[in-house]
PyMOL Python script that loads the backbone (N, CA, C, O; Angstrom):
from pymol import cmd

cmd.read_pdbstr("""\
ATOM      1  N   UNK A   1     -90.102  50.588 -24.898  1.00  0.00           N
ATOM      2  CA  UNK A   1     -88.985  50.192 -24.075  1.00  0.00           C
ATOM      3  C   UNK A   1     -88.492  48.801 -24.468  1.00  0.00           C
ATOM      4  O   UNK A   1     -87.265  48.702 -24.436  1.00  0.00           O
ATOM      5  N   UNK A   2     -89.033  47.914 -24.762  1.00  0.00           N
ATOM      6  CA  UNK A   2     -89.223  46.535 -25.152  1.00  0.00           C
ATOM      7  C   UNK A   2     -88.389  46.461 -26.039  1.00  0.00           C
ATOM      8  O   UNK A   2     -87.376  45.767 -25.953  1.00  0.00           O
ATOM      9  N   UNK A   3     -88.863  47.555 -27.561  1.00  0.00           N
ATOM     10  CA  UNK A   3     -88.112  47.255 -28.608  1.00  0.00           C
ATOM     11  C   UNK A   3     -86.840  47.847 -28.921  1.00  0.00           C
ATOM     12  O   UNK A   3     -86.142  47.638 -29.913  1.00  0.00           O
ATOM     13  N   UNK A   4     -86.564  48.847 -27.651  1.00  0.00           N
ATOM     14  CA  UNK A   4     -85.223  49.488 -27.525  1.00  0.00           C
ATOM     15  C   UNK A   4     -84.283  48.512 -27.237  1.00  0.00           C
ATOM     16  O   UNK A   4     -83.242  48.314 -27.863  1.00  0.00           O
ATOM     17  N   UNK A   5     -84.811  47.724 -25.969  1.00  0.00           N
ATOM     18  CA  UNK A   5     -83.955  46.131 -25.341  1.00  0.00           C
ATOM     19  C   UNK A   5     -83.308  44.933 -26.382  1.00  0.00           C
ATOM     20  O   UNK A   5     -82.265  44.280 -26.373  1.00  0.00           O
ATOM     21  N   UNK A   6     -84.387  44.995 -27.199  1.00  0.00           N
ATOM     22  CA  UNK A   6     -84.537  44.093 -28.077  1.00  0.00           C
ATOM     23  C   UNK A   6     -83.521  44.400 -29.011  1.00  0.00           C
ATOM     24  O   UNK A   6     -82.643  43.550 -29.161  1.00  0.00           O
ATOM     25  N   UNK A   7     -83.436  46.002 -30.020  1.00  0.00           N
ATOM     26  CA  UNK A   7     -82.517  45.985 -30.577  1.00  0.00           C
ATOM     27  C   UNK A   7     -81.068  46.261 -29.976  1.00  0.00           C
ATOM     28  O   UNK A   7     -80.149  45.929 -30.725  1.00  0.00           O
ATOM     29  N   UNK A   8     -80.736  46.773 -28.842  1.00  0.00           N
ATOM     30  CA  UNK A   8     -79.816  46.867 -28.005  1.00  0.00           C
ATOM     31  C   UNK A   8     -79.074  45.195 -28.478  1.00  0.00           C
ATOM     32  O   UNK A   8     -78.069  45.050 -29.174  1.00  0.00           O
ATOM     33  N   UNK A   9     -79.784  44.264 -27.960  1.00  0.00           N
ATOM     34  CA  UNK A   9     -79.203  43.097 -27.592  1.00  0.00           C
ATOM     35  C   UNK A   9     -79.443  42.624 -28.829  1.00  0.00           C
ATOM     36  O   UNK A   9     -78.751  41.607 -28.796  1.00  0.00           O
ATOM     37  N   UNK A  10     -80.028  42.649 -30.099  1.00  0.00           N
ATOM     38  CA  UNK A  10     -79.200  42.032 -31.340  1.00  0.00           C
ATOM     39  C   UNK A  10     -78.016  42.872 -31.766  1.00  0.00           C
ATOM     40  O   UNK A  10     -77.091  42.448 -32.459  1.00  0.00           O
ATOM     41  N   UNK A  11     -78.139  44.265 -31.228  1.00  0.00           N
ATOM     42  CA  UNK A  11     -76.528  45.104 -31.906  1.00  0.00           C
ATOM     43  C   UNK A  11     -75.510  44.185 -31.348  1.00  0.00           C
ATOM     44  O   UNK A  11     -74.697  43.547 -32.016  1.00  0.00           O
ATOM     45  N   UNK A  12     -75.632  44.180 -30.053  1.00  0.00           N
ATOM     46  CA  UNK A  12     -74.403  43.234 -29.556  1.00  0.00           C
ATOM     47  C   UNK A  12     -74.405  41.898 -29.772  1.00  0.00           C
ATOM     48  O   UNK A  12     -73.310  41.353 -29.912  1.00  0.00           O
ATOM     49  N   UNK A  13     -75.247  41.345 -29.822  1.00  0.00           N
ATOM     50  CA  UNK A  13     -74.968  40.275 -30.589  1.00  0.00           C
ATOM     51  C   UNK A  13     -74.073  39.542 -31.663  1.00  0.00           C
ATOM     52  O   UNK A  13     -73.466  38.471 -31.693  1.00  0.00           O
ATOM     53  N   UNK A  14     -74.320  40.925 -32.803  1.00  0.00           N
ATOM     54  CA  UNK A  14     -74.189  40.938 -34.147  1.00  0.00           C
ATOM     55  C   UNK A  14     -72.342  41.566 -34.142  1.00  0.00           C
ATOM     56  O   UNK A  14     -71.533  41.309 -35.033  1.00  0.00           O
ATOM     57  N   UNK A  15     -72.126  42.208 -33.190  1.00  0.00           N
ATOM     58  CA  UNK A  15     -71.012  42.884 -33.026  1.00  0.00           C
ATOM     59  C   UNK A  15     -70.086  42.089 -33.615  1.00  0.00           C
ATOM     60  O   UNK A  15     -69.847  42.238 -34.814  1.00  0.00           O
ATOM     61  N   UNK A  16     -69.303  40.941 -32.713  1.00  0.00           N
ATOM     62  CA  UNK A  16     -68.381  40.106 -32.460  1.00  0.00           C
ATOM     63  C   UNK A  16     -68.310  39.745 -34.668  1.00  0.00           C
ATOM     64  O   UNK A  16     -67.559  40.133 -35.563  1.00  0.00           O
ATOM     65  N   UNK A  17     -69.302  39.017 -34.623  1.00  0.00           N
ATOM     66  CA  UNK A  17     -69.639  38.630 -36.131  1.00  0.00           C
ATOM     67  C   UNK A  17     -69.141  39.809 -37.152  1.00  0.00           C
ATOM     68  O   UNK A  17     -68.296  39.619 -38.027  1.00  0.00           O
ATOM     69  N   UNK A  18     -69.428  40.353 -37.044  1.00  0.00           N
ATOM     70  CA  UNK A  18     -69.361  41.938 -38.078  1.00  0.00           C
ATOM     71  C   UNK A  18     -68.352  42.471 -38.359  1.00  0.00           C
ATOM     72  O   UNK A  18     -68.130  43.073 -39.410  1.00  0.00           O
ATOM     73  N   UNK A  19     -67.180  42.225 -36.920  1.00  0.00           N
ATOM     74  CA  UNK A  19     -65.613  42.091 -36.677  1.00  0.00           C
ATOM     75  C   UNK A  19     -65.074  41.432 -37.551  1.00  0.00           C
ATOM     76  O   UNK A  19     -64.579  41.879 -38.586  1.00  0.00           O
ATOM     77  N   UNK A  20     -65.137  40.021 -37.118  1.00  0.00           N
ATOM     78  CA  UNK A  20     -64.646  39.153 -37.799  1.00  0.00           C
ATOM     79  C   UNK A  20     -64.762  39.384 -39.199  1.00  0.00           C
ATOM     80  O   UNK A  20     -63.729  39.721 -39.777  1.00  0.00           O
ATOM     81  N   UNK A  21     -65.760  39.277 -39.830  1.00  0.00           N
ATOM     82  CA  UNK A  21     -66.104  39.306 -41.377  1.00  0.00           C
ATOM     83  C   UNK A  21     -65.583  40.773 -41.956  1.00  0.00           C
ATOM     84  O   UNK A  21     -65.251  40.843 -43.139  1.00  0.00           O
ATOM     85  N   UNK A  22     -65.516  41.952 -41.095  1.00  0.00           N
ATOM     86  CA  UNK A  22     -64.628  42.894 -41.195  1.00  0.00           C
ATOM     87  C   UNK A  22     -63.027  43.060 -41.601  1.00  0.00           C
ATOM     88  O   UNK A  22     -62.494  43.819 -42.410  1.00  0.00           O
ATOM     89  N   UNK A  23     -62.520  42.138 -40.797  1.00  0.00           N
ATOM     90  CA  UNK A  23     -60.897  41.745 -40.898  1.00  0.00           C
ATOM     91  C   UNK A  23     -60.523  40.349 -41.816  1.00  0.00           C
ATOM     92  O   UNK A  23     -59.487  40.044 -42.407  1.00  0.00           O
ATOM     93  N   UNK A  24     -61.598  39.766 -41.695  1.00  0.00           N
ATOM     94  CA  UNK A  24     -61.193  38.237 -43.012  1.00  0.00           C
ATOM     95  C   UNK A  24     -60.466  38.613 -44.201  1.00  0.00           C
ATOM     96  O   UNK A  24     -59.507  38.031 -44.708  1.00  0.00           O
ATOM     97  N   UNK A  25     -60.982  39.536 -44.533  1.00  0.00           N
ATOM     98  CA  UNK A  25     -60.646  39.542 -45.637  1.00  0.00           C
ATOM     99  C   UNK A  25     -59.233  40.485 -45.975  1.00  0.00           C
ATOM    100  O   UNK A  25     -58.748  40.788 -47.065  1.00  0.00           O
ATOM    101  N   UNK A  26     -58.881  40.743 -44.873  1.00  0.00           N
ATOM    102  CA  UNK A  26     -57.038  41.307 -44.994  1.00  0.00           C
ATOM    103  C   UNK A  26     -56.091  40.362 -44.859  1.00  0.00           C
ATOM    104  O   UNK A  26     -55.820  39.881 -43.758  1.00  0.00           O
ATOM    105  N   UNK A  27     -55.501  40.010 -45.963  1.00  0.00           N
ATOM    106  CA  UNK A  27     -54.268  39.417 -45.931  1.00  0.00           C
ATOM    107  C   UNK A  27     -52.797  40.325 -46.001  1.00  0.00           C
ATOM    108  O   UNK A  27     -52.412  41.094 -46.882  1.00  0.00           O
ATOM    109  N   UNK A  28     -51.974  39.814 -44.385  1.00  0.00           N
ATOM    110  CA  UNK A  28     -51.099  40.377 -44.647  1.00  0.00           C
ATOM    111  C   UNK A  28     -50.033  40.137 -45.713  1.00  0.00           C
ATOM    112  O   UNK A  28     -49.847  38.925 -45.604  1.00  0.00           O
ATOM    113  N   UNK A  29     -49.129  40.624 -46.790  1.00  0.00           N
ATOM    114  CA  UNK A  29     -48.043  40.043 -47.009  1.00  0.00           C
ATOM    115  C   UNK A  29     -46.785  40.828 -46.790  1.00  0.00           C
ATOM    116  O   UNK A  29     -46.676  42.036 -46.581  1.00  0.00           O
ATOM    117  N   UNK A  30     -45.629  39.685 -46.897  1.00  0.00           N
ATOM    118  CA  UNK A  30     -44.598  39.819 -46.172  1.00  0.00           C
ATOM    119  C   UNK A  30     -43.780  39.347 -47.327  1.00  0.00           C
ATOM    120  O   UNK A  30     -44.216  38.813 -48.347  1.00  0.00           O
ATOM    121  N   UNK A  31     -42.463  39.626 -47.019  1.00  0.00           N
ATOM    122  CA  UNK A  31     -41.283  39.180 -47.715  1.00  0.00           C
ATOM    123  C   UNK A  31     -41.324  37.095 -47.800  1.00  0.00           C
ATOM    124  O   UNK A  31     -40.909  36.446 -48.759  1.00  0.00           O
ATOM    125  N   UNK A  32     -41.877  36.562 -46.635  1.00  0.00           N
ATOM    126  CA  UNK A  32     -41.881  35.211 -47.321  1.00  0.00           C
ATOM    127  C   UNK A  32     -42.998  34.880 -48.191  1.00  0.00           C
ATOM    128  O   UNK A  32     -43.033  33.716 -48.589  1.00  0.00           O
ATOM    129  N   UNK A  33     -44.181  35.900 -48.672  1.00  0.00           N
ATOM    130  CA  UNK A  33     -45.160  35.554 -49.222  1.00  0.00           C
ATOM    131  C   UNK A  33     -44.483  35.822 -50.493  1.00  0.00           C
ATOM    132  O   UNK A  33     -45.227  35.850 -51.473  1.00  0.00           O
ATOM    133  N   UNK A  34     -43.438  35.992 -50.658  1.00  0.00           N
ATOM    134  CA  UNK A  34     -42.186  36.183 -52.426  1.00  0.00           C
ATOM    135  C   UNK A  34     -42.499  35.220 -52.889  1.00  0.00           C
ATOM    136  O   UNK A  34     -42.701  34.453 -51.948  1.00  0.00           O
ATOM    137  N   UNK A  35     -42.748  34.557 -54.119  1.00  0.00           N
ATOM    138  CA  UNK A  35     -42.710  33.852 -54.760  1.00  0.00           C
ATOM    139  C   UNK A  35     -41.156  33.458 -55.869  1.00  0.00           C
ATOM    140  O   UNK A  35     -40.720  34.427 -56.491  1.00  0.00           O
ATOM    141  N   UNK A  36     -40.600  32.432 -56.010  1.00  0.00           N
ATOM    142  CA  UNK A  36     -39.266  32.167 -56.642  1.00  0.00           C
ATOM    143  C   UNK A  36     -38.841  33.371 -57.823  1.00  0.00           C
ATOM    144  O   UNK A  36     -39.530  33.172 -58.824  1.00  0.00           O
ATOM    145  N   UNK A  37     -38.182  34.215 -57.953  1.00  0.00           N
ATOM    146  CA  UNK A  37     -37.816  34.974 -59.173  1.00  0.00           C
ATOM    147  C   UNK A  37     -37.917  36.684 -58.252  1.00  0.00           C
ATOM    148  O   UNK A  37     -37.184  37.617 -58.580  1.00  0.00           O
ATOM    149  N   UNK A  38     -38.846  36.781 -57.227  1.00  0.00           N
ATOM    150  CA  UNK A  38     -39.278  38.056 -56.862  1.00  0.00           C
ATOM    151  C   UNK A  38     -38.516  37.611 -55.003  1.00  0.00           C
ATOM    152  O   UNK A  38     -38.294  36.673 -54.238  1.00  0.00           O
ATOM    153  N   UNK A  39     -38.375  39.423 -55.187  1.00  0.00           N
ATOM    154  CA  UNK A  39     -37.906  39.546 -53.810  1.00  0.00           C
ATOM    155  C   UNK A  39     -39.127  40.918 -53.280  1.00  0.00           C
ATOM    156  O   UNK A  39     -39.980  41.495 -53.954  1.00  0.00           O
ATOM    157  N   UNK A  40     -38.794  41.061 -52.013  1.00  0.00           N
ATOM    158  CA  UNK A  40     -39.404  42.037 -50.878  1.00  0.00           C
ATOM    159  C   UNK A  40     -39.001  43.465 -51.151  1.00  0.00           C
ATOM    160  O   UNK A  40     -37.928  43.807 -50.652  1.00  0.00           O
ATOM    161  N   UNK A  41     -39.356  43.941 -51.524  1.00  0.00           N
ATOM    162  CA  UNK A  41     -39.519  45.965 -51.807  1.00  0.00           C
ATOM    163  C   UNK A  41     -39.891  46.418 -50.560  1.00  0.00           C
ATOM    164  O   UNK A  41     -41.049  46.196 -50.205  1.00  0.00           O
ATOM    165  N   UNK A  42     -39.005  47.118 -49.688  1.00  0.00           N
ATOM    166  CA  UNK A  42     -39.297  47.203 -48.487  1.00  0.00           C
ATOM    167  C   UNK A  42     -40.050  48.727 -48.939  1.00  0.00           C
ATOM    168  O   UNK A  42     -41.226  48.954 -48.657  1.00  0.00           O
ATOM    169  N   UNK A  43     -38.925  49.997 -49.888  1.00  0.00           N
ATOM    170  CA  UNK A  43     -40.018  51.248 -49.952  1.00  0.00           C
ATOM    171  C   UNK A  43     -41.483  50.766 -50.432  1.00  0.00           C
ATOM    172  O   UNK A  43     -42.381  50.927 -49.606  1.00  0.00           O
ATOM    173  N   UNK A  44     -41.746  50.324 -51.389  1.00  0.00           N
ATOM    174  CA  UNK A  44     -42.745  49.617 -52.444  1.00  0.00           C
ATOM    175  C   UNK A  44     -44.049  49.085 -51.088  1.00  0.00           C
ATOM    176  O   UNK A  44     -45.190  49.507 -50.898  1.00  0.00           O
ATOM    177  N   UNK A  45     -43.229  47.997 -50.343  1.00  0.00           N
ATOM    178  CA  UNK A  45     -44.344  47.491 -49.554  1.00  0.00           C
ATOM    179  C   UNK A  45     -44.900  46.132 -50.333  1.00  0.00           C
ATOM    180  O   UNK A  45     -45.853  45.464 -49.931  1.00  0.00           O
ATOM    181  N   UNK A  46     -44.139  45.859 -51.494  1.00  0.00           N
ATOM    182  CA  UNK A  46     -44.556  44.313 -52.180  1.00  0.00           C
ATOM    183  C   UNK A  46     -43.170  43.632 -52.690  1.00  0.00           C
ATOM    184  O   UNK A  46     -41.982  43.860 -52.462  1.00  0.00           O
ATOM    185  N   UNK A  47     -43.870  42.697 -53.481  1.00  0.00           N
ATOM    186  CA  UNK A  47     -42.706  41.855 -53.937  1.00  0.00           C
ATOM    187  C   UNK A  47     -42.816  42.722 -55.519  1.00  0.00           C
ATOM    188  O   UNK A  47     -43.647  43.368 -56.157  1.00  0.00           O
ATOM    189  N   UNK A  48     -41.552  42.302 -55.628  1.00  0.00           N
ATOM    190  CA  UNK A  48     -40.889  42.998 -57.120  1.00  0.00           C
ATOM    191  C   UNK A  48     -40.103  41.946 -57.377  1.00  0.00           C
ATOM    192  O   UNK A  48     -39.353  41.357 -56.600  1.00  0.00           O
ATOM    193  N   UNK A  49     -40.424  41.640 -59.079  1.00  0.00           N
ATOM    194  CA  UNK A  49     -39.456  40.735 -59.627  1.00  0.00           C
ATOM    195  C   UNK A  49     -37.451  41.127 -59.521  1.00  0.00           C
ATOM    196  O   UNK A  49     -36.907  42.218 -59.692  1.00  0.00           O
ATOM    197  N   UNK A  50     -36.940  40.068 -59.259  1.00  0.00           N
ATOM    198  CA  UNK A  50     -35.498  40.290 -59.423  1.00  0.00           C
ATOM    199  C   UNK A  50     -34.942  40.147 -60.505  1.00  0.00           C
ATOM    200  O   UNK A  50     -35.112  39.063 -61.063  1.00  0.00           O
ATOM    201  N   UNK A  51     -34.267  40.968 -61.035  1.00  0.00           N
ATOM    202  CA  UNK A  51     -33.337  41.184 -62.191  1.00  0.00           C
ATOM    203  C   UNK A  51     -32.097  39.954 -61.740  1.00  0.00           C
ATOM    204  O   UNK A  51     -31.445  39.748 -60.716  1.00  0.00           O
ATOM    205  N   UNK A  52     -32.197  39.186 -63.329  1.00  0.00           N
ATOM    206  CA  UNK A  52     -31.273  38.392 -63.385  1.00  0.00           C
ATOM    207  C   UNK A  52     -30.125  38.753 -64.587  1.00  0.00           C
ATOM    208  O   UNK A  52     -30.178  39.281 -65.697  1.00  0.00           O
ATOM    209  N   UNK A  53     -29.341  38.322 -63.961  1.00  0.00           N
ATOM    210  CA  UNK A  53     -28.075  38.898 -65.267  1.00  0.00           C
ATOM    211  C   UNK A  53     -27.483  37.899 -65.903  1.00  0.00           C
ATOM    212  O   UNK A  53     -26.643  38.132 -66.772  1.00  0.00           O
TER     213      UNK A  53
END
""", "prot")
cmd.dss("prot")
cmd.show_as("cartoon", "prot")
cmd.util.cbc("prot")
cmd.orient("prot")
């Protein structure tokens, strides 16, 4: 019973943590994350260089 408690309450513990380090590592990008020369591809979902004439 003891060691049921025991791991019960490090799962939750550990939860919150496990989240976080779960989602860190998604970066959203967006049309201002364009860099000079590239624009926003809305079908695409990225930046695509712009044709200069």
């Amino acid at each position: 019973m003891k060691t049921r408690i025991t791991t019960a309450v490090i799962a939750l513990m550990l939860l919150p943590s496990m989240s976080m380090a779960y989602c860190s590592g998604h970066k959203e990008i967006t049309a201002s994350s364009c860099t000079d020369g590239m624009s926003w591809d809305q079908a695409k979902g990225e930046c695509t260089l712009t044709p200069t004439t």
